[in-house]
C-alpha positions in Angstrom: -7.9 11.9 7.0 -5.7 9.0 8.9 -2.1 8.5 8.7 -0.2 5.5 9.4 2.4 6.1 12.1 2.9 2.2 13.6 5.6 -0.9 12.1 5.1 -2.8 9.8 3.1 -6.3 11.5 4.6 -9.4 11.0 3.6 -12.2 8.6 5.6 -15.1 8.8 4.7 -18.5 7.6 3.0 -20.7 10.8 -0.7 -21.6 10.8 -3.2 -23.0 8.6 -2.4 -20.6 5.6 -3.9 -20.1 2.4 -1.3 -20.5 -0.9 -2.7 -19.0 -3.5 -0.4 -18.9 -6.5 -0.7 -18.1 -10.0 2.8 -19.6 -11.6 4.8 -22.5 -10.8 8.1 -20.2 -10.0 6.2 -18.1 -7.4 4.7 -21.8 -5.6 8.1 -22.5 -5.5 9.1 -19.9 -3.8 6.6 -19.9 -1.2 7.0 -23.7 -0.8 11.1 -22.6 0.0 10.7 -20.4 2.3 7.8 -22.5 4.4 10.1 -25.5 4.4 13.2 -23.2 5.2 11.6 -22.2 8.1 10.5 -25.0 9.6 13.7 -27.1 8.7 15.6 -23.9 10.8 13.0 -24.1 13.7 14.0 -28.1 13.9 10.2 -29.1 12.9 9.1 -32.0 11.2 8.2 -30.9 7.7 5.9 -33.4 5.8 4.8 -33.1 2.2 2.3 -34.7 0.4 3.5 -35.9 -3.7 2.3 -38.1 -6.7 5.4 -41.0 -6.9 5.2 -40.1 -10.5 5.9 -36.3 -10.0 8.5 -34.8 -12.5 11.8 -34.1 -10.6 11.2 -30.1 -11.7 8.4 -30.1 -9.6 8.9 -32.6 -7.4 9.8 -31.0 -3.4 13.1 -32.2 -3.5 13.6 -31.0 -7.2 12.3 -27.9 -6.1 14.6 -27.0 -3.1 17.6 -27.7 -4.7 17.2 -25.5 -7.6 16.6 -22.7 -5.2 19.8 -23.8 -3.2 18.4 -25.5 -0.2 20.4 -28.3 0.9 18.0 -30.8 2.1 20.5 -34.0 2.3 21.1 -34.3 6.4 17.3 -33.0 6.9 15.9 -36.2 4.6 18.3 -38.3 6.5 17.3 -37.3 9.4 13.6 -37.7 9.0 13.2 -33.7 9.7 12.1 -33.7 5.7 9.4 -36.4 4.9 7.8 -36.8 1.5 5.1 -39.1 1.6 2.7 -40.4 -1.3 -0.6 -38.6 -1.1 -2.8 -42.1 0.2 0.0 -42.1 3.2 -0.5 -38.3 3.9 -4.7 -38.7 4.3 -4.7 -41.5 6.3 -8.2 -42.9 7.5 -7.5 -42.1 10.9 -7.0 -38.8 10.0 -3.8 -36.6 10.0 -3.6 -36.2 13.5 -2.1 -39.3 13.8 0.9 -37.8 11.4 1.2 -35.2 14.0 1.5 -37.6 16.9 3.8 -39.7 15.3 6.1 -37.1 14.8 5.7 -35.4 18.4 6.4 -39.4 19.7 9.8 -38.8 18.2 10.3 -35.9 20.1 10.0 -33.6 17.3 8.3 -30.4 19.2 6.1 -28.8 16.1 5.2 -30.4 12.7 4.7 -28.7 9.4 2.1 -30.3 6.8 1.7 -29.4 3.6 0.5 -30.7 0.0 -1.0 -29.0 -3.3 -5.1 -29.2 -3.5 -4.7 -30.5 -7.2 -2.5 -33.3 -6.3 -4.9 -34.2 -3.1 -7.9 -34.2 -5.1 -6.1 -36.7 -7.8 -6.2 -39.0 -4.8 -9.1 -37.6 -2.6 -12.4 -37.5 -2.9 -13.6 -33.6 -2.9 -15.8 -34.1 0.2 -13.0 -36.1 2.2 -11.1 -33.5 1.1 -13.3 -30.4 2.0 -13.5 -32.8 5.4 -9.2 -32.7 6.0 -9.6 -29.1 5.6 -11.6 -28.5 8.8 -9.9 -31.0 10.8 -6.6 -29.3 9.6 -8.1 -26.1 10.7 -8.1 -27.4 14.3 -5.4 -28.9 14.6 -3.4 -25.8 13.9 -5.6 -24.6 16.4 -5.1 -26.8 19.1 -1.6 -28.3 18.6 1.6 -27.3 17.6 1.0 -27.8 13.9 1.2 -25.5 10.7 -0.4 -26.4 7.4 0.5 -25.0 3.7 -2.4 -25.7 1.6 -1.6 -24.8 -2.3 -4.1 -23.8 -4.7 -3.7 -22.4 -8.3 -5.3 -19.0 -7.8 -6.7 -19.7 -12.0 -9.1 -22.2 -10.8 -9.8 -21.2 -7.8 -12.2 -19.0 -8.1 -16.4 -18.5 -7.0 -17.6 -21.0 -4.4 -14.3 -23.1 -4.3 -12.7 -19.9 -3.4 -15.3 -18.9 -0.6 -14.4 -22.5 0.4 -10.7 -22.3 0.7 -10.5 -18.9 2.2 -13.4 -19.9 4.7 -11.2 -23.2 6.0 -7.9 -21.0 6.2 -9.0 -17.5 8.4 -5.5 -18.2 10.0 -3.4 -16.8 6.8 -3.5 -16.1 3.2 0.1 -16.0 0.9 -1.1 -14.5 -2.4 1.3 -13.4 -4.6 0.0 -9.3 -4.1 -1.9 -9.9 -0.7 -1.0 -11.4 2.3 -3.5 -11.4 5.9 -2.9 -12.6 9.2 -5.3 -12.8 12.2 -5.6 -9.7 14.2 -7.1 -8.4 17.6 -10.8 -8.2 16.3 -10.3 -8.7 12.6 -7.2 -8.9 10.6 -3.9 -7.6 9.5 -3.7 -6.8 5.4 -0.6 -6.4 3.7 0.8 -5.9 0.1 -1.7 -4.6 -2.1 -5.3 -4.9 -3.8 -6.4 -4.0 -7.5 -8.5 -5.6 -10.2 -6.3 -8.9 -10.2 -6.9 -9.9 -6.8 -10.1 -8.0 -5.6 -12.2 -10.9 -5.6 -9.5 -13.0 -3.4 -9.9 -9.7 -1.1 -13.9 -9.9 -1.2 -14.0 -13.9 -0.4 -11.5 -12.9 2.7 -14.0 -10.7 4.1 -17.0 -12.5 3.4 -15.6 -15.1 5.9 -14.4 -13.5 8.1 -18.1 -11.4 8.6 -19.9 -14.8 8.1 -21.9 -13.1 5.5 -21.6 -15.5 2.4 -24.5 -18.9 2.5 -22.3 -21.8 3.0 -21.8 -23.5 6.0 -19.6 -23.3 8.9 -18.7 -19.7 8.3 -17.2 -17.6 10.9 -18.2 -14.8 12.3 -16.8 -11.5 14.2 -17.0 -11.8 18.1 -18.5 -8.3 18.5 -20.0 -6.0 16.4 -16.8 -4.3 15.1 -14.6 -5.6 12.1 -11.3 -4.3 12.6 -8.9 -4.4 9.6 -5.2 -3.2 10.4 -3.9 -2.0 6.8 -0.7 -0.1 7.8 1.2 -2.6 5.7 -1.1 -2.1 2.8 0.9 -0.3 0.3 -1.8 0.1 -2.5 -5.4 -0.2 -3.1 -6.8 0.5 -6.2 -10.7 0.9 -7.3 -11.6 -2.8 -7.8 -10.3 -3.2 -4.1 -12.2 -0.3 -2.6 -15.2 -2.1 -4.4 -14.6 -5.8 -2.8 -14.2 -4.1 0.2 -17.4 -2.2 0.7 -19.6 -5.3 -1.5 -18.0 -7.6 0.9 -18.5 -5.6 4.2 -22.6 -4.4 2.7 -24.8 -7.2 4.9 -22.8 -7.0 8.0 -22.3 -2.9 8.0 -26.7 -3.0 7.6 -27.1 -5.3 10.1 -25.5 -2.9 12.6 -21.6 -3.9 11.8 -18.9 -1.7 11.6 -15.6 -1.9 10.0 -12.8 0.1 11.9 -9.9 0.8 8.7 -6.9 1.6 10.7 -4.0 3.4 9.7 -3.6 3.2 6.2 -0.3 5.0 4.0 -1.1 8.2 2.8 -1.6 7.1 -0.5 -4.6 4.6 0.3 -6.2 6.9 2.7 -6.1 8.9 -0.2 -7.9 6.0 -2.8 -10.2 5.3 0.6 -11.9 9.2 0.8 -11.8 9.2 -3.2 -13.9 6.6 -3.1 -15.7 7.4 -0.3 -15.5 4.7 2.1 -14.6 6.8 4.9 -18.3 8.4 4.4 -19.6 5.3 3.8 -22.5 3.6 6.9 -20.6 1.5 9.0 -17.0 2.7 7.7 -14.4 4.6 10.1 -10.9 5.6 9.2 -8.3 5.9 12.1 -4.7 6.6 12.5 -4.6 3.4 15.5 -6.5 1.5 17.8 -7.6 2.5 21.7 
């Protein structure tokens, strides 16, 4: 059996990441620290709001109660709040992005709850800002939050969101980041989030029947889960379900050093005997 013997990767908050929260304290959080980073990296951080948004959850409201100052920042223009029509403009939201870098500002941060976009958007211009989003973080020097309440997100509107954001999920047990050949999993995976784990995969092996999805470059998945602390039943599940279709269509997934105590939950439940499954203590 493997043993994990490397650090722990990093996960830090730049990208098109996936915010997939299940209270209003934890969204907050996440919202903090995203802005907090950006506002310390001298970005231009714009958010997306209804005018009508109580000052509890309003950004601003938001920040202060967790003790970030965001006076100068406003008053500077580094912090922007803009009403949701202003933030999907019709030419797009690269034209945010180049209005910002025209005022010398050298990265932009965009962010905005799905809920509140959809009060405003239409679902397929929405689905539509996704992808273009997904490029620009690609191709300039943007990052994106996109917030969705993990209740109702679930089945194919899942599929969609974790589909438009392979660059990074934030959930409030799981957290993935792109990795040489697959990805990077840390926190943990039971029967609360197993499905969110399955809908990952599914992407990233292109195996689910929507459109657009992505597939692996070669014929190895590899998934770096040194960092993953726990994995329970449910999870070992979602990971051979959602692995089945690319593993018998001459796929493999590569499990690389996982703690003691997942190795463990892996050769319980067999997945290291499992077609198309290896577990390794590191990469070549």
């Amino acid at each position: 059996m493997a043993t994990a013997t490397q650090g722990t990767p990093a996960v830090g908050w730049d990208g098109h990441l996936l915010l997939l929260h299940r209270s209003e304290a934890e969204r907050g959080d996440a919202v903090t620290e995203w802005v907090r980073h950006g506002l310390e990296s001298d970005e231009r951080v714009i958010y997306a709001e209804r005018p009508e948004e109580s000052p509890e959850r309003s950004l601003l409201g938001v920040l202060h109660e967790r003790g970030l100052d965001t006076s100068a920042a406003v008053e500077e223009g580094r912090l922007v709040v803009l009403p949701v029509g202003d933030f999907y403009p019709r030419e797009g939201q690269a034209a945010l992005v180049d209005r910002a870098l025209d005022e010398g500002f050298h990265r932009v941060r965009l962010s905005a709850e799905a809920r509140v976009a959809l009060s405003k958007v239409a679902q397929d211009d929405y689905e539509h800002y996704e992808d273009a989003m997904d490029v620009l973080c690609a191709t300039r020097p943007v990052s994106a939050l996109c917030q969705y309440d993990q209740g109702s997100t679930t089945g194919w509107w899942l599929r969609r969101a974790t589909g438009s954001h392979l660059g990074g999920l934030r959930e409030t047990q799981l957290r993935s980041t792109p990795a040489e050949g697959g990805l990077c999993l840390v926190g943990s995976v039971d029967v609360s989030n197993d499905r969110v784990l399955e809908a990952v995969l599914q992407q990233v092996t292109g195996l689910h029947d929507e459109p657009g999805a992505a597939s692996p470059d070669d014929d190895l998945l590899w998934l770096d889960v040194r960092a993953l602390d726990f994995i329970d039943v449910a999870g070992c599940r979602a990971l051979a379900r959602s692995t089945e279709r690319f593993r018998r269509g001459g796929g493999g997934v590569v499990l690389v050093a996982p703690k003691p105590v997942v190795d463990r939950t892996l050769h319980l439940m067999g997945l290291d005997e499992m077609p198309g499954v290896a577990v390794v203590t590191g990469r070549p």
